[in-house]
N, C-alpha and C positions, 0 to 999 in steps of 0.2 A: 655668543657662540661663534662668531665671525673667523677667529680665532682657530676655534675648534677644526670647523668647515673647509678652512686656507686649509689647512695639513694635512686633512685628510685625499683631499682633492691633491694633491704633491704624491702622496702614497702611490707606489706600480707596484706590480706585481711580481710576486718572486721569480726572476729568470731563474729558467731552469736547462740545466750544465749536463750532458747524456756521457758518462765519464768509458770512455775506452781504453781497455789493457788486456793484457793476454788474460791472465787469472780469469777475467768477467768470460771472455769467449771460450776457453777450457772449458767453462761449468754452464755457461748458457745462461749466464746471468744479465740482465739487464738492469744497469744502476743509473739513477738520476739525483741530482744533485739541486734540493732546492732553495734557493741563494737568498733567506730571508735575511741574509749581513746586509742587501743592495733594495732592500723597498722602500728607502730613505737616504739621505747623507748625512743625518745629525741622529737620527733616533729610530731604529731598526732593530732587525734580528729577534730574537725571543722575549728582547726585554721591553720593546715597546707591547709588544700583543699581552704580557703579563702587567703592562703598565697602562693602559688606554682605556680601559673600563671605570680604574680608580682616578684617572683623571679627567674622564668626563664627569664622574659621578662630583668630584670637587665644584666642576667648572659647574654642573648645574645645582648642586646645592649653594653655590654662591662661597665655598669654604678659601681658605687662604693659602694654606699652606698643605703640602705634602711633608710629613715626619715618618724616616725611615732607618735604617740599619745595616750596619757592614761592614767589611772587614781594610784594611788599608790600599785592596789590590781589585776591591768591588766589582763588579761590571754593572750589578743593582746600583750601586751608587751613583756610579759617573752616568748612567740612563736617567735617574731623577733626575739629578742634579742638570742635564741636558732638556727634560721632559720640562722643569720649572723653567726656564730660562723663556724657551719658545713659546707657553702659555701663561706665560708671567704670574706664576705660581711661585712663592714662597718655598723654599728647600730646608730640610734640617737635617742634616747626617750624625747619627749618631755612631763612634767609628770605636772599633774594639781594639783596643791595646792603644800605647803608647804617641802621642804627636809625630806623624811621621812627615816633615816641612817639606822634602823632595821628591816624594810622590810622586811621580805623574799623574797617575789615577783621579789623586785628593787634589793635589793640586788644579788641575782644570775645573774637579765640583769646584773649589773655592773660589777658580775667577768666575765661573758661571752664577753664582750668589748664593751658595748652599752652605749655611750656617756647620761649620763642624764642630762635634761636640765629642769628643775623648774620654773614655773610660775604660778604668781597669776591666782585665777580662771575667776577673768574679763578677764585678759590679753589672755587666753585660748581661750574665746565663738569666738573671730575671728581669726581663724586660715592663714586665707592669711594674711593679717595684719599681725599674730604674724610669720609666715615665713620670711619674708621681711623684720622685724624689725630682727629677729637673724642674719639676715649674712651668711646665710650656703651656700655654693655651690651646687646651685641646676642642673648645668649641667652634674654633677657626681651622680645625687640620683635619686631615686625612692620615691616620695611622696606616703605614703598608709593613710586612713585614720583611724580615730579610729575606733576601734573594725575588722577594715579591710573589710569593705566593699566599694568594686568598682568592674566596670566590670571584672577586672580579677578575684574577689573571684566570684562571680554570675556562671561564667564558672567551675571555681573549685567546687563548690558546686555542681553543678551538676554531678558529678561525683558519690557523696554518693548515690544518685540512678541508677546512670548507669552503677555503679559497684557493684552495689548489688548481695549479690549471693542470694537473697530473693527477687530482682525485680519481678518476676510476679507472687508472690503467695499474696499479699498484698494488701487490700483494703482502710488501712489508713495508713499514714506516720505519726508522731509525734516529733516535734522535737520543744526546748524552741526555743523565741526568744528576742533576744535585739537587735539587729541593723536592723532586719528581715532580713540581707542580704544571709544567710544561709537556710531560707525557700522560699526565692525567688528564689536562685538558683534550690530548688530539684523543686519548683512548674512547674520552666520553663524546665526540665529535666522530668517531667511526661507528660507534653501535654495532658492532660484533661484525663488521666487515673490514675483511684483511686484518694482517694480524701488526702490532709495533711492538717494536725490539727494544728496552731502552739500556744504554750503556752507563753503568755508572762510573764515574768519576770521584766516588767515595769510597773509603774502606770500609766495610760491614756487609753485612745481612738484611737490612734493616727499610731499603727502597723500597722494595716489592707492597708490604706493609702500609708506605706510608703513600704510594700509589693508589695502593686498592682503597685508602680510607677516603683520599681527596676525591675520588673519579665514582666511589658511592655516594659519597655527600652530597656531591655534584649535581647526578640523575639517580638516588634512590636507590642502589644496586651495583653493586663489581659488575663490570663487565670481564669477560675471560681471555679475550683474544690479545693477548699481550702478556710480554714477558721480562727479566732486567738480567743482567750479562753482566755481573761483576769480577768476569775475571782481566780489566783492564785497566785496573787502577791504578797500577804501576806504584801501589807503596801508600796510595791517599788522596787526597784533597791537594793539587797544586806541585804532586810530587811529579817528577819527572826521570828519564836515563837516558842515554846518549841515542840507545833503540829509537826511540819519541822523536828525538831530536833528528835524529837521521829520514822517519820517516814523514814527518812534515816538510824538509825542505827536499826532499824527493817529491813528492806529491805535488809540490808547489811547481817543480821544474817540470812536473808530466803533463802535469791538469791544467795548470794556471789559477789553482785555489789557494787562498792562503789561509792554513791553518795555525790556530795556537792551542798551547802545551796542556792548559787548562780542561777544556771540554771537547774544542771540535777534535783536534787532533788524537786522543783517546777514542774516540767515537770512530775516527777512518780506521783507526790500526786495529781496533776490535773486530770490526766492520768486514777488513780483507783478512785478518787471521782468521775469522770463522767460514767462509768464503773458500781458502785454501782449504777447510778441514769438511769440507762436504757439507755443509751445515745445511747450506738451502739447497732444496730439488734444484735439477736444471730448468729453464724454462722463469724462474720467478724473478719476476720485476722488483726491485726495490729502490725506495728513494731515503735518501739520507736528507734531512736537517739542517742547514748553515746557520747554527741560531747566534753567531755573529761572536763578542766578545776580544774582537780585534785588537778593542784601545789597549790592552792589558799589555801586549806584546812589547808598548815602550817601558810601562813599568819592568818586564821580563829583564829586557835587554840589559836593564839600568842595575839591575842585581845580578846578574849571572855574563852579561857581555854577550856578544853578536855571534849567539849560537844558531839562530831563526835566520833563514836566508832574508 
């Protein structure tokens, strides 16, 4: 576990950015910004804390490898695929749709040693089926799911609030969501103190639901102090408009944060639209999230051209 110990012992803690602008002082708001992209240089932000449970749990079962799931533009992926490399764990990507050879994203899992494995997107929707069908040895792996939510991330996540060095000065938490298993965890790590906002970056209905189900499973019971804001999707999963575009590399120029198109940047522009529309009393402290996802931006740039300052 020598290993294990080195890394953890590297980990700081999340600086945290006190974000000044007119909008905050109009309404009396105080927002802080806390920067879990910068707790690491190689494996940070939301996807180590949803990754570190199941990779201790490898390292002390003695298991080999980590086998997981994703799409060509992952942020799950490339965190594995980073996560095996430092704890000399075995990676296996299993990657939906088509060989995509110029990736950024895939391409780094694959110098970092993470087996990719391509399948059609039917073959994908069932995932035991398509385990069983590949042949892998599963007595040597750790199965994670996409995007990496299971109980070991739930546990992890909780950690972004119970190691906050901003825990009790804070009445809203804000943080995106896509698999919600990251605000399940902080919801079940507040125990009905202060309330978290989560912004989806999905199109549906359907967060709220799969929130309340992960954060009962969790501790036994929904908690209520939490809510999800889907009106920032901007179209879906990954979709973007020039609006998006405009206000992250504003943001970037004001604050000195750099946001992408996927999660963080949906999460500030929901964040200060609702802000503008009176949403919070004046007086409430709120802290935003940096749950990282950075690497994506070269993939961004390499399909769409140097719209992100």
């Amino acid at each position: 576990m020598e290993i294990w110990t080195q890394f953890i012992e590297e980990l700081c803690a999340p600086p945290v950015l006190k974000i000044n602008a007119p909008a905050l002082s109009e309404q009396q708001i105080d927002l802080f910004v806390q920067r879990e992209d910068l707790i690491h240089p190689r494996l940070s932000g939301n996807k180590w804390h949803k990754l570190k449970y199941n990779i201790k749990e490898a390292l002390d079962s003695n298991k080999k490898t980590l086998i997981t799931f994703g799409g060509a533009f992952s942020n799950h992926i490339a965190a594995t695929a980073e996560a095996g490399e430092i704890f000399r764990l075995s990676t296996i990507g299993i990657i939906r749709g088509e060989e995509e050879g110029t990736n950024p994203t895939l391409r780094k899992a694959k110098e970092l040693g993470m087996k990719l494995i391509y399948v059609s997107r039917t073959a994908y929707r069932d995932k035991v089926k398509l385990i069983n069908e590949l042949g892998l040895d599963l007595s040597q792996s750790i199965i994670i799911p996409e995007g990496g939510t299971n109980e070991n991330a739930l546990k992890g996540c909780e950690d972004i609030i119970l190691k906050s060095p901003i825990r009790d000065k804070i009445d809203y938490w804000c943080v995106a969501c896509g698999t919600g298993g990251t605000a399940a965890g902080m919801i079940t790590a507040l125990e009905g103190q202060s309330e978290l906002l989560g912004f989806s970056v999905l199109k549906g209905n359907w967060m709220e639901k799969e929130i309340n189900d992960l954060s009962a499973t969790r501790k036994g019971s929904a908690n209520k102090n939490w809510s999800v804001n889907t009106d920032f999707h901007f179209g879906g999963y990954a979709k973007f408009n020039e609006e998006l575009i405009d206000f992250i590399n504003v943001f970037k120029r004001d604050h000195g944060v750099q946001l992408e198109p996927v999660y963080t940047g949906k999460l500030f522009f929901g964040l200060f639209e609702l802000i503008a529309q009176d949403y919070f009393t004046p007086g409430t402290s709120i802290a935003v999230i940096h749950t990282g996802g950075l690497q994506g931006l070269e993939g961004f740039a390499q399909r769409y051209g140097a719209l992100i300052a």
